[in-house]
C-alpha positions, 0 to 999 in steps of 0.5 A, a space after each residue: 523098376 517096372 520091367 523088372 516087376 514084370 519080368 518077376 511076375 512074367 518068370 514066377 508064373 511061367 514057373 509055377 505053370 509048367 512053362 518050363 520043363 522040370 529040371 530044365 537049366 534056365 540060362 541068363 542069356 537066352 531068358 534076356 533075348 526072350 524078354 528084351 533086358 538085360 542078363 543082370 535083370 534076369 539073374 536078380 528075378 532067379 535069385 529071387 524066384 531060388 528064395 522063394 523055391 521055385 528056382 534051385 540054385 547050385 555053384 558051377 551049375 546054375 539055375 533050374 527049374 526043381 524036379 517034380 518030387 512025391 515027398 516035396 509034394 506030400 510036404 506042401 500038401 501037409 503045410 497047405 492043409 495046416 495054414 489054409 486050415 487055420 487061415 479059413 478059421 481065423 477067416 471065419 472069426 473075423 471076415 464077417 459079411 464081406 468075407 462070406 461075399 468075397 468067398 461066394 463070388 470067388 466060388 461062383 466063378 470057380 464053379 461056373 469054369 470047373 463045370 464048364 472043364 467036366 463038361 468039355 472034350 478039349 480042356 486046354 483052353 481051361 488051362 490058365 483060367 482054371 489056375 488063376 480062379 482055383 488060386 483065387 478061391 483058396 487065398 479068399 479063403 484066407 485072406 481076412 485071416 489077420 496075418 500077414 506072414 501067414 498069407 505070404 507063407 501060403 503064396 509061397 507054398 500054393 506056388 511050390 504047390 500048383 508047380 510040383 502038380 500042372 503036368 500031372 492035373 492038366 488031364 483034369 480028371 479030378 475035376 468032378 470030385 473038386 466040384 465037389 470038394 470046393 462046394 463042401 468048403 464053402 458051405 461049411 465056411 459059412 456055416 461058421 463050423 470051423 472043425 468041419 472046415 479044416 475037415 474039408 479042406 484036409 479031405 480037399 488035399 488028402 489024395 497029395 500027401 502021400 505024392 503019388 499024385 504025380 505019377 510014377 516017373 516021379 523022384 521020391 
């Protein structure tokens, strides 16, 4: 059972990270002799992985890894601005001291890794950790929001999110303007100015919803 958690969460991030090229076809076979189990093992974790959306699935055709999409990525932005909004909110309503600490100790270390990227000629190095902390500010974000169907709906389309998006972010040429933007957020989550908050966060998001934000060899 513990293998099969690991090799769960091995796949999931491999996915949401660009492990695989879009539109890929993921064979059982060659995933088993990558992770050392067995094909039934790989092909449970797929299914799972299709519930979520980060795998399609297709009679006669397998699994692959989703195409990069402008309108799947304009709807994720649009459901991402709508329930990290309302989760932040509700945040704010009940997190209380704790929270706010939470929220500046995640910040802090986003910061400290974004400034270190602005100021870097090679970026690469910056590739996972700049992922695990900007993921871990937004669910902070959230995470004393009270509910849990709206944390898992969120899990759900950040992953969907960052996986439509890490070709196109890996030059990190945004960077200066998240700086920025994630500092914005902060500062109106703890001044307890819940309008401004959602704000900031659909200002944070806007620049995806139209999924330009991809590129031009993007599908519509």
């Amino acid at each position: 059972m513990t293998q099969d958690i690991d090799i769960y969460d091995a796949l999931r991030h491999r996915l949401i990270a660009n492990g695989f090229v879009h539109g890929a076809k993921l064979k059982a076979e060659h995933l088993r002799a990558e992770y050392g189990c067995s094909a039934s093992t790989i092909r449970e974790a797929l299914f799972r992985l299709s519930i979520q959306g980060l795998v399609t699935f297709q009679d006669q055709r397998g699994f692959r890894v989703p195409e990069r999409s402008k309108g799947i990525l304009a709807e994720l932005t649009h459901m991402r601005v709508l329930l990290e909004g309302e989760g932040t909110v509700l945040s704010i309503r009940n997190g209380g001291v704790a929270w706010e600490a939470r929220l500046t100790a995640a910040h802090h270390q986003l910061s400290h890794i974004e400034r270190r990227i602005h100021a870097a000629d090679d970026t690469g190095a910056f590739e996972d950790i700049w992922f695990d902390a900007e993921r871990e500010f937004h669910e902070t974000l959230i995470s004393a929001c009270g509910s849990v169907t709206l944390k898992d709906l969120h899990a759900n389309v950040y992953g969907r999110f960052r996986q439509q998006l890490m070709v196109a972010d890996r030059s990190f040429g945004f960077i200066s303007k998240n700086i920025e933007h994630h500092q914005e957020i902060l500062a109106a989550a703890l001044s307890g100015d819940e309008a401004l908050t959602r704000q900031k966060i659909h200002d944070h998001l806007a620049r995806h919803l139209t999924g330009e934000t991809l590129g031009e060899d993007a599908k519509l």
